[in-house]
Biopython code that builds the backbone (N, CA, C, O; Angstrom):
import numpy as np
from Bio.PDB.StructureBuilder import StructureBuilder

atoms = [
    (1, "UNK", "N", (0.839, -1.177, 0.000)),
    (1, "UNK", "CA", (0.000, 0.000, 0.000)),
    (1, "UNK", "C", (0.883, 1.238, 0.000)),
    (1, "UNK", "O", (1.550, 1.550, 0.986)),
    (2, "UNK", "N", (0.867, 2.031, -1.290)),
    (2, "UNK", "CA", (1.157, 3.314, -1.348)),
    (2, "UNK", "C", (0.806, 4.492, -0.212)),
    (2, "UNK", "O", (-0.379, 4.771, -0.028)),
    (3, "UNK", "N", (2.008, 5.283, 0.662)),
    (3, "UNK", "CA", (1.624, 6.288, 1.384)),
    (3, "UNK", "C", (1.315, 7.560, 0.918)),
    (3, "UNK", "O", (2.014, 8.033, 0.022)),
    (4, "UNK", "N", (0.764, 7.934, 1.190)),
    (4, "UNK", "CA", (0.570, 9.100, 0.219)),
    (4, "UNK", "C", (1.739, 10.706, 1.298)),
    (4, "UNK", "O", (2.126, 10.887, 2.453)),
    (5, "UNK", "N", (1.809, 11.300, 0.224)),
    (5, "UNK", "CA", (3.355, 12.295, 0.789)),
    (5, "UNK", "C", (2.746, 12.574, 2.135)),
    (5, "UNK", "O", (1.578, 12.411, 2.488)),
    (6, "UNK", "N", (4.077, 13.163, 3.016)),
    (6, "UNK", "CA", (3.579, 13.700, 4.628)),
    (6, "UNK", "C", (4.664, 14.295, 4.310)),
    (6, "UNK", "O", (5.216, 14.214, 3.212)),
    (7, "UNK", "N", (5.158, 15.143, 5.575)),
    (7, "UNK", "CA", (5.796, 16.139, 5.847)),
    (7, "UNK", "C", (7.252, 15.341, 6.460)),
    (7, "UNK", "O", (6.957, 14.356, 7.137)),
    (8, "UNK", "N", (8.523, 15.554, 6.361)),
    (8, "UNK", "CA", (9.786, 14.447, 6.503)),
    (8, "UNK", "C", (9.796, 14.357, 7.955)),
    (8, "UNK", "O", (10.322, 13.368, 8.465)),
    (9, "UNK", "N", (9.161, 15.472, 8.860)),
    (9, "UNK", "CA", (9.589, 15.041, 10.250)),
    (9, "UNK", "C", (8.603, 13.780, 10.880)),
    (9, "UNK", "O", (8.882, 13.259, 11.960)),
    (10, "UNK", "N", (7.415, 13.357, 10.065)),
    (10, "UNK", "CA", (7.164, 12.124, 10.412)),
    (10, "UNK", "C", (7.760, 10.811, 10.009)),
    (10, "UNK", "O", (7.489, 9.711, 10.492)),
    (11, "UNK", "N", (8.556, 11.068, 9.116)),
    (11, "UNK", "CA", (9.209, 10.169, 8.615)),
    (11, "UNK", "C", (9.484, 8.932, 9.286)),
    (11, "UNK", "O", (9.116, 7.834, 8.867)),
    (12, "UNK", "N", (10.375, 9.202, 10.714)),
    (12, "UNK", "CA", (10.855, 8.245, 12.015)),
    (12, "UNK", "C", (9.659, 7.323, 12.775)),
    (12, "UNK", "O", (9.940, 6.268, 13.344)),
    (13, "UNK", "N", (8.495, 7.781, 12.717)),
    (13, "UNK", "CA", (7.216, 7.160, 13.002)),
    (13, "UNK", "C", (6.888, 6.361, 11.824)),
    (13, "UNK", "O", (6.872, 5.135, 11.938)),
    (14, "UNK", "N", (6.584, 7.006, 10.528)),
    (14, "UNK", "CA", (6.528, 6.232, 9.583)),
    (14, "UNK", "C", (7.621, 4.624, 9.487)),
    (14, "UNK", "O", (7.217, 3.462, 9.545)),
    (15, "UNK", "N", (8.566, 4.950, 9.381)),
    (15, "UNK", "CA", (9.738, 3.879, 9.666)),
    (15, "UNK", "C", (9.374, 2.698, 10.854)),
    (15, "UNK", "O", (9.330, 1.475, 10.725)),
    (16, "UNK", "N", (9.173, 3.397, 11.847)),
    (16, "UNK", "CA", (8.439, 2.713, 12.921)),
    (16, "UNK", "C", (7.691, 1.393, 12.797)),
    (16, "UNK", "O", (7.807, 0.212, 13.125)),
    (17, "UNK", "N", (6.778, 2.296, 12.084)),
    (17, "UNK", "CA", (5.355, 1.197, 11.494)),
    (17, "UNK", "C", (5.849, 0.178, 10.351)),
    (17, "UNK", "O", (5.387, -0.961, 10.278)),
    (18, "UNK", "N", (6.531, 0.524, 9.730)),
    (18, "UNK", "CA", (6.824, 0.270, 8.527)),
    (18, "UNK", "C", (7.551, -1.212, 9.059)),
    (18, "UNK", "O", (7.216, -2.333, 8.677)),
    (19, "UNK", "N", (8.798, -0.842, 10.194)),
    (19, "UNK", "CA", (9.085, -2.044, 10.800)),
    (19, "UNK", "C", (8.334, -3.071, 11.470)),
    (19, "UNK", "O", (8.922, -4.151, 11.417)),
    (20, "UNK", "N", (7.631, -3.094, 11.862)),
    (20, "UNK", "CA", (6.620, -3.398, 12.922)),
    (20, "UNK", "C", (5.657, -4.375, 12.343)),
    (20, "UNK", "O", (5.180, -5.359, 12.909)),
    (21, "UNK", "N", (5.421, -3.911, 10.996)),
    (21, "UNK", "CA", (4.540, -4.414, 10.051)),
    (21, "UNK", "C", (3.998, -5.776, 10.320)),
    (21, "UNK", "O", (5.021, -6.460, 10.318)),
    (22, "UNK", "N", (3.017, -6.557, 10.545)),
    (22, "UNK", "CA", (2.359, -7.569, 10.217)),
    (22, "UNK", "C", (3.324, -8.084, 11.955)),
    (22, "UNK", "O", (3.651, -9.269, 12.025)),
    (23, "UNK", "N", (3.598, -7.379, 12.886)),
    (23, "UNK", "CA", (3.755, -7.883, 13.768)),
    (23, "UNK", "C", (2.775, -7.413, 15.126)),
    (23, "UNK", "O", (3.311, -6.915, 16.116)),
    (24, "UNK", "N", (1.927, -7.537, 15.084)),
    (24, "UNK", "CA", (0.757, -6.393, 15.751)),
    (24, "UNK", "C", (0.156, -8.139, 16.805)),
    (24, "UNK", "O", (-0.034, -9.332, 16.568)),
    (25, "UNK", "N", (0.091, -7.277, 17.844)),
    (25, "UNK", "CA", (-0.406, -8.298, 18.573)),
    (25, "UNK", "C", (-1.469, -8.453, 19.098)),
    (25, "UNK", "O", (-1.795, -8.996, 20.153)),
    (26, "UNK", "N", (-2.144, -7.837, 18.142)),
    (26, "UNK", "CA", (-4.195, -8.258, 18.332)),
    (26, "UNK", "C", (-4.481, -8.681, 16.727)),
    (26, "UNK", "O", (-3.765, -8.628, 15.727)),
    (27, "UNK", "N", (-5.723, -9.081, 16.929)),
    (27, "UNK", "CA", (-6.191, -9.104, 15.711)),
    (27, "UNK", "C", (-7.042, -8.618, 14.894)),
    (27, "UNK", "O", (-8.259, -8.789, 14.974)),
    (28, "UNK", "N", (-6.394, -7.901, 13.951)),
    (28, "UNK", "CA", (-7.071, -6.744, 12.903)),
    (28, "UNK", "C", (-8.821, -7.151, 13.258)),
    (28, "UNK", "O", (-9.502, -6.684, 14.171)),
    (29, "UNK", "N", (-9.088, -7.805, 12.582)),
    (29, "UNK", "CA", (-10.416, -8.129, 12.481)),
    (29, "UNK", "C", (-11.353, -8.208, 13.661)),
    (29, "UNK", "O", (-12.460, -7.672, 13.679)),
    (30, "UNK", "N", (-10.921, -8.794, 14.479)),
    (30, "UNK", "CA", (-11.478, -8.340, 15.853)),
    (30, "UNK", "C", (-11.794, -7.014, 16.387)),
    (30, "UNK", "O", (-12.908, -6.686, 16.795)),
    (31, "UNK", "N", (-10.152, -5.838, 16.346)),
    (31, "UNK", "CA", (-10.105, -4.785, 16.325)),
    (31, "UNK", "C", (-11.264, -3.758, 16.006)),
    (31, "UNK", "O", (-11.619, -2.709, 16.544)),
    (32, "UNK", "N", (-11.791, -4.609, 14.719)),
    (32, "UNK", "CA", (-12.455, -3.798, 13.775)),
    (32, "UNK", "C", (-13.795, -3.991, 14.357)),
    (32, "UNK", "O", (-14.500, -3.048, 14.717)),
    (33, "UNK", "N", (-14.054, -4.941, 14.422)),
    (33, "UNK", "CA", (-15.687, -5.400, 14.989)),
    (33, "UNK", "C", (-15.526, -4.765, 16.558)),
    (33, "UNK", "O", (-16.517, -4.255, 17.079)),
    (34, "UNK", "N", (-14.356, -4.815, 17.218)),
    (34, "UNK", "CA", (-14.926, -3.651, 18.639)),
    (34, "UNK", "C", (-14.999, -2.349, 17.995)),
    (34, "UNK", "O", (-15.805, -1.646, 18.605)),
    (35, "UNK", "N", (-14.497, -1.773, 17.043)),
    (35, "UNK", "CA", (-14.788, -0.323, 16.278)),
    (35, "UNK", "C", (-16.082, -0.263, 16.110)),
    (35, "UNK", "O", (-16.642, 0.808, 16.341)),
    (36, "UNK", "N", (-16.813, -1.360, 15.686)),
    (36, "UNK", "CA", (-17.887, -0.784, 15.278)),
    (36, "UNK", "C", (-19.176, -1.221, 16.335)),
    (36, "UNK", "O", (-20.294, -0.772, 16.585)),
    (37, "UNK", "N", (-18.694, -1.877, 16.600)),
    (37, "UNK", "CA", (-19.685, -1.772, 18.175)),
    (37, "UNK", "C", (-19.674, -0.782, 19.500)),
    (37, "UNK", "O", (-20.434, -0.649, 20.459)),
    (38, "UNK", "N", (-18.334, -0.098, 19.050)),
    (38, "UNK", "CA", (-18.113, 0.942, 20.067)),
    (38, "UNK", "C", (-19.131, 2.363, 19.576)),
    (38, "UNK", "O", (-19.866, 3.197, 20.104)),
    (39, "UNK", "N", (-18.685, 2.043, 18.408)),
    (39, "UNK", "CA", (-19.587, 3.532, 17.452)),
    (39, "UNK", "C", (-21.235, 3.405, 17.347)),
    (39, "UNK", "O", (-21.994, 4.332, 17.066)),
    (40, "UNK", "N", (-21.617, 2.006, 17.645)),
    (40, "UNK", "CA", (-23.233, 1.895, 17.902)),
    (40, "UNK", "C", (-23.811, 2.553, 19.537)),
    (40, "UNK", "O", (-24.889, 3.059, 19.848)),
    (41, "UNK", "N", (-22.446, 2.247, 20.422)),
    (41, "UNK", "CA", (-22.887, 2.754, 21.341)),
    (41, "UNK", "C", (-23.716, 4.023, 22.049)),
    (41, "UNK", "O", (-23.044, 5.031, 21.832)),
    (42, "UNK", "N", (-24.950, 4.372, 22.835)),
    (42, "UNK", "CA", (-25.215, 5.245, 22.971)),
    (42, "UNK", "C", (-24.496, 5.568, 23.939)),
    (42, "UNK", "O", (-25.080, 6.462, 24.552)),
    (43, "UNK", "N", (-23.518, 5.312, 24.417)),
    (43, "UNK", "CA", (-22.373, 6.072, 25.467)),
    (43, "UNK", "C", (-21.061, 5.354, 25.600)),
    (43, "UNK", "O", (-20.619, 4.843, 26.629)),
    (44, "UNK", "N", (-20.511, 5.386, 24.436)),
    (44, "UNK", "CA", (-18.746, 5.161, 24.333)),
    (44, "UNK", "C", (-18.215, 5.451, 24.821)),
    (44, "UNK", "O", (-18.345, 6.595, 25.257)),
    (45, "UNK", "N", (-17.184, 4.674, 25.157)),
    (45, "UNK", "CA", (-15.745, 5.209, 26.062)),
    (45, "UNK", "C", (-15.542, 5.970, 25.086)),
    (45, "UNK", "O", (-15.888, 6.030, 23.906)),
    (46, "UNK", "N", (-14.573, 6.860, 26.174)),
    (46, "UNK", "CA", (-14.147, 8.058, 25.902)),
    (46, "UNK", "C", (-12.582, 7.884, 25.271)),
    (46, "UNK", "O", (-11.913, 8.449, 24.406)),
    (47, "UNK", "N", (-12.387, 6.680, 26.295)),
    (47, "UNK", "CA", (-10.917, 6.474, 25.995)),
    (47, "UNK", "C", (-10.956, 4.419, 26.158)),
    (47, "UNK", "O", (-11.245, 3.560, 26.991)),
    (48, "UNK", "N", (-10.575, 4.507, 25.089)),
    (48, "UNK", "CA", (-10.552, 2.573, 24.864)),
    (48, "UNK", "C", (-9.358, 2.029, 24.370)),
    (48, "UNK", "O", (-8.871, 2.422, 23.310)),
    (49, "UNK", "N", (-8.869, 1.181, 25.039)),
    (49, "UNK", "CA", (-7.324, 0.599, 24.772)),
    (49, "UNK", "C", (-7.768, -0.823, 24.264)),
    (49, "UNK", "O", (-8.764, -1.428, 24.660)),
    (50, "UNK", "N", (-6.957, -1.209, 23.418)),
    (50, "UNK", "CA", (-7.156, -2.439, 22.870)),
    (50, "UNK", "C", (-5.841, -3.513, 22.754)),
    (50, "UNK", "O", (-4.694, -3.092, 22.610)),
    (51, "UNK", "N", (-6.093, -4.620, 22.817)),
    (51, "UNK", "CA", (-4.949, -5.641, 22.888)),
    (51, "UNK", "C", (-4.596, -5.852, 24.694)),
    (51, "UNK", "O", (-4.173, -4.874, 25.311)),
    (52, "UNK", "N", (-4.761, -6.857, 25.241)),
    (52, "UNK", "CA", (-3.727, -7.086, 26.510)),
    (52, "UNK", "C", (-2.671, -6.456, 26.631)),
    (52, "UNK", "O", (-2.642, -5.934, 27.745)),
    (53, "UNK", "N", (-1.571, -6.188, 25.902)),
    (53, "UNK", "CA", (-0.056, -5.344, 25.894)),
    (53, "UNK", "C", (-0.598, -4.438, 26.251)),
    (53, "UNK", "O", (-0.320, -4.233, 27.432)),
    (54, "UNK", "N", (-1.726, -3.246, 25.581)),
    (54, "UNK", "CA", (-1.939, -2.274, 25.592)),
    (54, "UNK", "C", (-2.986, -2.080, 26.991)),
    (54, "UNK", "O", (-3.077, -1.096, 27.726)),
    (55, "UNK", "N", (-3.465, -2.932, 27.036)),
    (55, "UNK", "CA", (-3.723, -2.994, 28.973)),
    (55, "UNK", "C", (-2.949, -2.804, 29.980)),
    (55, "UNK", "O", (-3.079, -1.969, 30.875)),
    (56, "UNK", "N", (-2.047, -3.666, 29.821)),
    (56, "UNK", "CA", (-0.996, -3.705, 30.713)),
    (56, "UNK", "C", (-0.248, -2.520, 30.413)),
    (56, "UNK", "O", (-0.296, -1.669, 31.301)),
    (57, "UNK", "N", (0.267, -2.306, 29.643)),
    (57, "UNK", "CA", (0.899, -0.882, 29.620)),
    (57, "UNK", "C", (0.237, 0.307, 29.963)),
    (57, "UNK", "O", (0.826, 1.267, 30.459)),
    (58, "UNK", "N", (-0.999, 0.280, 29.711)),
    (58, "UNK", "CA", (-1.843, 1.822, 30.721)),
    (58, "UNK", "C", (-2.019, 1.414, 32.088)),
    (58, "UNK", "O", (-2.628, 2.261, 32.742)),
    (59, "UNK", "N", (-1.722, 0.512, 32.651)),
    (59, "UNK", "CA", (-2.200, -0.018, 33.891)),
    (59, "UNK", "C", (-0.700, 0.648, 34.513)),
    (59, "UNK", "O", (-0.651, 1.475, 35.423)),
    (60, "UNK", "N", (-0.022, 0.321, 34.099)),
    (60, "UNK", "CA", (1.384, 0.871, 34.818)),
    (60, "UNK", "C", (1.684, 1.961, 34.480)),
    (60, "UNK", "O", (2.524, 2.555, 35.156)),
    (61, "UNK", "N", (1.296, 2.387, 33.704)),
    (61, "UNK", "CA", (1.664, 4.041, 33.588)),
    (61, "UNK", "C", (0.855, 4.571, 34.294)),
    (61, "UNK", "O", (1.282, 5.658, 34.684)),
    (62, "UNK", "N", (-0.381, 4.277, 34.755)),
    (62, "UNK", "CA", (-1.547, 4.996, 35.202)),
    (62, "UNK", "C", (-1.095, 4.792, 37.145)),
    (62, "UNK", "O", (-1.121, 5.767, 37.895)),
    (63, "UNK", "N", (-0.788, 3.624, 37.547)),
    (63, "UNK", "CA", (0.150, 3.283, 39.139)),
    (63, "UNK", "C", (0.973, 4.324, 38.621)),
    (63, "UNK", "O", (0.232, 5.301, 38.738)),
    (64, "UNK", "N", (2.516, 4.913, 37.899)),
    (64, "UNK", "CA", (3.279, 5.419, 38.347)),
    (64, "UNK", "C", (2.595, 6.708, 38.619)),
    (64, "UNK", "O", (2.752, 7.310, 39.681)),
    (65, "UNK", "N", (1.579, 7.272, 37.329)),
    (65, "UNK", "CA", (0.954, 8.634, 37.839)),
    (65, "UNK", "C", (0.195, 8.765, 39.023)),
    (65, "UNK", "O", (0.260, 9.922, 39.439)),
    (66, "UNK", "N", (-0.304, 8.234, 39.527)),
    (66, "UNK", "CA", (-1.116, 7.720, 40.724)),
    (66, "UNK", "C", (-0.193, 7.911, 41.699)),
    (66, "UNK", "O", (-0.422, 8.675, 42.636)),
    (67, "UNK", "N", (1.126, 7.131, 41.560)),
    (67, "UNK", "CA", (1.955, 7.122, 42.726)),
    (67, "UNK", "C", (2.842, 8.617, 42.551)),
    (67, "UNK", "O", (3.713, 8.876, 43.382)),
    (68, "UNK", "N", (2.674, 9.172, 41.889)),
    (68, "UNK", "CA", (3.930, 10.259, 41.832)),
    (68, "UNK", "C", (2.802, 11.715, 42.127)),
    (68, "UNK", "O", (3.130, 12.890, 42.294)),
    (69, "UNK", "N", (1.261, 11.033, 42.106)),
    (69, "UNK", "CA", (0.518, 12.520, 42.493)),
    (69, "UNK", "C", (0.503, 12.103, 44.064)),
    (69, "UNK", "O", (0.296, 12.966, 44.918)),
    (70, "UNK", "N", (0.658, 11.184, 44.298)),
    (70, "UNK", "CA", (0.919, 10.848, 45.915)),
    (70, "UNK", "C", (1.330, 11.652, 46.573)),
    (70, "UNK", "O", (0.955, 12.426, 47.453)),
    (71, "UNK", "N", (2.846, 11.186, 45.631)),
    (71, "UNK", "CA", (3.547, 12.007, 46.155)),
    (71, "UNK", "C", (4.022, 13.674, 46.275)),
    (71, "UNK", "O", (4.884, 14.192, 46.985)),
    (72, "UNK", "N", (3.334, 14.112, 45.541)),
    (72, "UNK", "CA", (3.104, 15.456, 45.164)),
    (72, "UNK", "C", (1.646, 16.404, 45.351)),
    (72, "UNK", "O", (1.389, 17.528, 44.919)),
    (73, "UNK", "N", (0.947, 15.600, 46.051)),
    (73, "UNK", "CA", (-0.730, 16.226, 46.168)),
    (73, "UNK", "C", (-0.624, 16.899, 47.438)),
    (73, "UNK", "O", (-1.738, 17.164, 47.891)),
    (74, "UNK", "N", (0.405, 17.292, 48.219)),
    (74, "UNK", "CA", (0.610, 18.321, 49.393)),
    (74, "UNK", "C", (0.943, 19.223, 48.744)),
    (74, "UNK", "O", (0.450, 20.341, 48.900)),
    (75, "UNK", "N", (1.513, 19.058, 48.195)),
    (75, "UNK", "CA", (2.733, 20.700, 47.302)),
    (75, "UNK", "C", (1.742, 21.275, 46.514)),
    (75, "UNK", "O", (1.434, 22.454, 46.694)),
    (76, "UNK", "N", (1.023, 20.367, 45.379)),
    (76, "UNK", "CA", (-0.249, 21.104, 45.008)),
    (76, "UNK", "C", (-1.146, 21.727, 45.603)),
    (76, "UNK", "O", (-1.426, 22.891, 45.314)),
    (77, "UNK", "N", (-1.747, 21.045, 46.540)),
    (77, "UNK", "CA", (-3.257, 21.829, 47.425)),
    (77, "UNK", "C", (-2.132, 22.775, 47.987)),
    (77, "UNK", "O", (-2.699, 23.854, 48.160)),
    (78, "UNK", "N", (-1.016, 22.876, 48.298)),
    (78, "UNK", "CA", (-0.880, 23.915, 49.216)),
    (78, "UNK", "C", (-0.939, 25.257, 48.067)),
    (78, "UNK", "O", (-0.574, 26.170, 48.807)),
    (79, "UNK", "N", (-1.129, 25.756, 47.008)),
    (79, "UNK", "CA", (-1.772, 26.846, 46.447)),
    (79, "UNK", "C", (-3.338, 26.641, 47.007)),
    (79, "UNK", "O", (-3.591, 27.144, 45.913)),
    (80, "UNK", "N", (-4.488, 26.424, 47.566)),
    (80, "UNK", "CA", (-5.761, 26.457, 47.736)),
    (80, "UNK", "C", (-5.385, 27.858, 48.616)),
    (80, "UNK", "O", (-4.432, 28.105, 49.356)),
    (81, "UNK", "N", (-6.591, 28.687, 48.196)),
    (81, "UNK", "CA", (-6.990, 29.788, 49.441)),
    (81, "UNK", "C", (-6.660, 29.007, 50.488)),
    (81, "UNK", "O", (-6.646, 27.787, 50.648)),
    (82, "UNK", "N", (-6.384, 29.974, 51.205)),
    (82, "UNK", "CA", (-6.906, 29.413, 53.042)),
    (82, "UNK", "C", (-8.200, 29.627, 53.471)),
    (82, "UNK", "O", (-8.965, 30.481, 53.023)),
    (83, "UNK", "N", (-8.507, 28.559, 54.652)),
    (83, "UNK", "CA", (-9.787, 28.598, 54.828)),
    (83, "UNK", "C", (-10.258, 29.718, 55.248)),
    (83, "UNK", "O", (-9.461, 30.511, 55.748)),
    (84, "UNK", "N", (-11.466, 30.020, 55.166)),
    (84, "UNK", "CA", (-11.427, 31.689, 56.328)),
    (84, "UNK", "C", (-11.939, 31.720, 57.758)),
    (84, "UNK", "O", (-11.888, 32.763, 58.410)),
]
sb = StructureBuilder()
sb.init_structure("model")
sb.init_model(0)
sb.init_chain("A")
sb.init_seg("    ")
for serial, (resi, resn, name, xyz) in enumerate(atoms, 1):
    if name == "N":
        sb.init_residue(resn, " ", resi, " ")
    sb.init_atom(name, np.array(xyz, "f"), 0.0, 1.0, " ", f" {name:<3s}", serial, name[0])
structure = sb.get_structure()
């Protein structure tokens, strides 16, 4: 499949994919049928991850943010007004 032109600084993403090719670890067709059952929905996620890998990988990114507002949710509230 022919790309049609883009701009060269995507290029490195392009390459990306290009490597990657036919190594995808869900399956297209499946993919596709949650697409279109998501789009029948009268209230879609907003945000939908697909494939196990791609589970697991928001699951841990989502613990480190979790753990690092932990650790940082004093320093924030302390801008709140004070009470009066």
């Amino acid at each position: 499949m022919a790309m049609r032109p883009h701009h060269e600084r995507y290029e490195p993403v392009f390459e990306h994919l290009r490597g990657h090719r036919d190594m995808e670890p869900i399956d297209p067709a499946k993919g596709a049928r949650v697409l279109l059952h998501v789009a029948e929905m009268d209230e879609p996620p907003l945000h939908l991850v697909l494939g196990s890998d791609g589970v697991e990988i928001i699951r841990e990114r989502m613990a480190k943010l979790v753990a690092e507002d932990a650790k940082w949710a004093a320093l924030g509230r302390s801008v709140d007004f004070d009470a009066a």
